[in-house]
C-alpha positions in Angstrom: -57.8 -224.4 217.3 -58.0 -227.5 215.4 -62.0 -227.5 215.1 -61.6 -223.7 214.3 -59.5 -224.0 211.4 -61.3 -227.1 209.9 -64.8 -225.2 210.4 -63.5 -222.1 208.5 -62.1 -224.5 206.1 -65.6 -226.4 205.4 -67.5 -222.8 205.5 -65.0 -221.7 202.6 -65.3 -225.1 200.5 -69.3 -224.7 201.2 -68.9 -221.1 199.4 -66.8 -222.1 196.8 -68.9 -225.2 195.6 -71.9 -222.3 195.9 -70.0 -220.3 193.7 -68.9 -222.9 190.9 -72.7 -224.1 191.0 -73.7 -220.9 190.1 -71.2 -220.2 187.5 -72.6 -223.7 186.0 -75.7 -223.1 185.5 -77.5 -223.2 182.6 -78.2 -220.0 180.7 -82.0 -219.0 180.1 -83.0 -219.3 176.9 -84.2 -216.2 175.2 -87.9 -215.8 174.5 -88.8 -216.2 171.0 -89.2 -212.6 168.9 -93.3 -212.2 169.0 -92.6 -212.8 172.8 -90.6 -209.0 173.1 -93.5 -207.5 172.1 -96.0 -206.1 174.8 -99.4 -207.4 174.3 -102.2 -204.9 174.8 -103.8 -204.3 178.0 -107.0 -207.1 178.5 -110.6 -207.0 180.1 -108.6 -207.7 182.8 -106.3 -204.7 183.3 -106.8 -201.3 185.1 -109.0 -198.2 182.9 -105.5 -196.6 183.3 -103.8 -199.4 181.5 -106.3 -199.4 178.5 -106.1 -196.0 178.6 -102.4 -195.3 178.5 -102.2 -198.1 175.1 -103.5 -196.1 172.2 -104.6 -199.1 170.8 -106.7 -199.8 173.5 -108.0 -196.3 174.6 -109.8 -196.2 171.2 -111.9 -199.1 171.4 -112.6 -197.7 175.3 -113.5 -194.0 173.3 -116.0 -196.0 171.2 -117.7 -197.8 173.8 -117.3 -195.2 176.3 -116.7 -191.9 175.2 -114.7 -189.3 177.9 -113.7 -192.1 179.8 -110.6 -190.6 180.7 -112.3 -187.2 181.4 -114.4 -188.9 184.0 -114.4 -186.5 187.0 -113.7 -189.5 189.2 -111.2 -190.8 187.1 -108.4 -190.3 189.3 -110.4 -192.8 191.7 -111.1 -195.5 189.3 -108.4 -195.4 186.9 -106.8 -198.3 189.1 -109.9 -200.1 188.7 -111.4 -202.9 186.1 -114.2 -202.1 184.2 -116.0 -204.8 185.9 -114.8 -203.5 189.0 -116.5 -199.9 188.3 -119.4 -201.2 186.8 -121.8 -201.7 189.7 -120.5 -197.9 190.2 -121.7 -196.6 187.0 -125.2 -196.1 187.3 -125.6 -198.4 184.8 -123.6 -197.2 182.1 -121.1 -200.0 182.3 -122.9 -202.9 181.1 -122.0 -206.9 181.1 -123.0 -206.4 177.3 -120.9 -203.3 177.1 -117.9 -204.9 178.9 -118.4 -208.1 176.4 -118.1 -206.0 173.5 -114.9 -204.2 175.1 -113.6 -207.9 175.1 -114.2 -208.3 172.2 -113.1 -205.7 170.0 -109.7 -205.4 172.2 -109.0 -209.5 171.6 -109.3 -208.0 167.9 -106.5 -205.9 167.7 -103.4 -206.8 165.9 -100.8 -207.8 168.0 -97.5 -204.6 168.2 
């Protein structure tokens, strides 16, 4: 009975110590202001994300008009645009996709 009661004893002090560790711990530090923010969708991020960002679905309207009206959009939209492009019969271009880079990299941060 002995062993029993100083094993529950250690188990508690184990959880306790846990417990005031994590009541010690430091704080994070909050992220400065222009951090908050989302940044625009990149090259990088789905045809549904650049589409969804205002910002971003215009520069895809003037480098690829209807986009969004694809009639396969449903099955790309979770796609890259260098993902599609060997899909696209051509219309989605390394050029094209460099100047999508471009002009989103542009945009003024929100």
């Amino acid at each position: 009975m002995t062993k029993t009661l100083f094993a529950a004893a250690a188990a508690a002090s184990l959880l306790l110590a846990g417990a005031a560790s994590a009541q010690t711990a430091p704080a994070p530090t909050p992220a400065p202001e222009h951090e908050h923010h989302a940044a625009h969708p990149t090259i990088d991020s789905t045809i549904e994300a650049l589409i969804a960002d205002p910002a971003t679905k215009a520069v895809l309207d003037k480098h690829l008009p209807g986009l969004d009206k694809h009639p396969a959009y449903g099955q790309f939209k979770g796609m890259t645009l260098r993902q599609v492009a060997p899909y696209s019969q051509g219309n989605i271009t390394d050029a094209k996709i460099a100047a999508i880079d471009t002009d989103l990299k542009a945009l003024p941060a929100e």
